[in-house]
C-alpha positions as CSV (number, residue, x, y, z in Angstrom):
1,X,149.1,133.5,139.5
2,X,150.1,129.7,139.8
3,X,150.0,127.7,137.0
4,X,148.2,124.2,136.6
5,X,149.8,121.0,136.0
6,X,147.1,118.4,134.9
7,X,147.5,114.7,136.2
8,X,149.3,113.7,132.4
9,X,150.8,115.9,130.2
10,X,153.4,115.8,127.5
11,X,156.2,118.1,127.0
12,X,158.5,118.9,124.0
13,X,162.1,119.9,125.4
14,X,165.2,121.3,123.7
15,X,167.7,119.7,125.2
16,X,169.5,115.9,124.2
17,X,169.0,112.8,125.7
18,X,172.3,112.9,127.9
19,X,171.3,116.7,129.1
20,X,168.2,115.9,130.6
21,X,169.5,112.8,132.2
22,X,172.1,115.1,133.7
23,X,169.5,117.2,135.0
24,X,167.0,114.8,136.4
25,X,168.9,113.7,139.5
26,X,168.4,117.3,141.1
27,X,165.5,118.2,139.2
28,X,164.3,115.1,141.5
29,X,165.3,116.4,144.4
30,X,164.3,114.1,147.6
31,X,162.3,112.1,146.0
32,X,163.2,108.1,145.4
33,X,162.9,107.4,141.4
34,X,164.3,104.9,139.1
35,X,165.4,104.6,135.7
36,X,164.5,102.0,133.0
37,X,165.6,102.8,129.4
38,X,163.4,105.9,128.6
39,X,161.1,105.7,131.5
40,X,161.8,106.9,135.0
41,X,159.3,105.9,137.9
42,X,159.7,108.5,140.6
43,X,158.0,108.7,144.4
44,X,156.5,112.0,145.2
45,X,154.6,111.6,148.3
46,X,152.1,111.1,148.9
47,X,152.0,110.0,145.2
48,X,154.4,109.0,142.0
49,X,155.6,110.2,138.9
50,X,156.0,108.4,135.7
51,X,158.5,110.1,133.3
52,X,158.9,108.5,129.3
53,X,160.6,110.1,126.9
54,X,161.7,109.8,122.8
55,X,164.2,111.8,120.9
56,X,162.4,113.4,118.2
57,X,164.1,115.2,115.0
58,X,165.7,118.3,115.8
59,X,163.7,122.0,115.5
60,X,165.8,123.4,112.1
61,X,165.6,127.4,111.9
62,X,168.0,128.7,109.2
63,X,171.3,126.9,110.1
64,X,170.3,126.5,113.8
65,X,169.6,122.7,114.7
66,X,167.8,122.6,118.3
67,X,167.1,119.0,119.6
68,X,163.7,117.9,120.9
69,X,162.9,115.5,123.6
70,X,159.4,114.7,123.8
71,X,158.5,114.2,127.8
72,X,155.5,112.8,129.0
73,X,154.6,113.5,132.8
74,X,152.0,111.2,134.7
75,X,151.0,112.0,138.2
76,X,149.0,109.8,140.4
77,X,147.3,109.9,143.8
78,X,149.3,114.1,144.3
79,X,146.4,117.0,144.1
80,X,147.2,120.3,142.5
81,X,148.9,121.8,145.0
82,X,151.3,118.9,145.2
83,X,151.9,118.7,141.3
84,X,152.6,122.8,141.6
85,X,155.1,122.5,144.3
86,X,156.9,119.2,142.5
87,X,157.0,120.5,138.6
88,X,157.8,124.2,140.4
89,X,161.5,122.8,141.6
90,X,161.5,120.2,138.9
91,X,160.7,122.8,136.2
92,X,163.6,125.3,137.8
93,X,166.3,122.2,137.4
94,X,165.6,121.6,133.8
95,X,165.9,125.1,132.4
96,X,168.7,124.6,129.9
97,X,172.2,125.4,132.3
98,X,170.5,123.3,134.8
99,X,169.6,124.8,138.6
């Protein structure tokens, strides 16, 4: 079954600012994108992406610290199919360790 990615939608991460700007080149792929602070603008044809992102206080379980990286996603003028096919490779790039 294929899951749904809406036109905007927010995402917490476990991973630091520097890790997922290490993975977002190839998480990228083809596609054209620039950076500006914590916001990336990204074209994914026929459409574009707009990344932002803040560091939020870490997850604390017992001793373990895990970071969080709130990610918000905003897709315009790419149907469903199009968003499943981008966030399928993107989403295989950001798994923690990277593609």
């Amino acid at each position: 079954m294929q899951s749904s990615y809406e036109q905007a939608f927010e995402r917490e991460m476990g991973c630091t600012e520097a890790e997922w700007l290490g993975w977002l080149p190839a998480a990228m792929g083809d596609c054209a994108w620039e950076r500006e602070g914590q916001r990336a603008t990204a074209k994914v044809p026929p459409g574009a992406l707009l990344l932002s992102w803040e560091t939020r206080p870490p997850r604390v379980i017992a001793l373990m610290r895990m970071p969080v990286l709130r990610v918000n996603f905003e897709f315009s003028g790419l149907d469903a199919e199009q968003r499943y096919v981008f966030m399928r490779r993107f989403d295989l790039y950001m798994q923690r360790g990277g593609g």
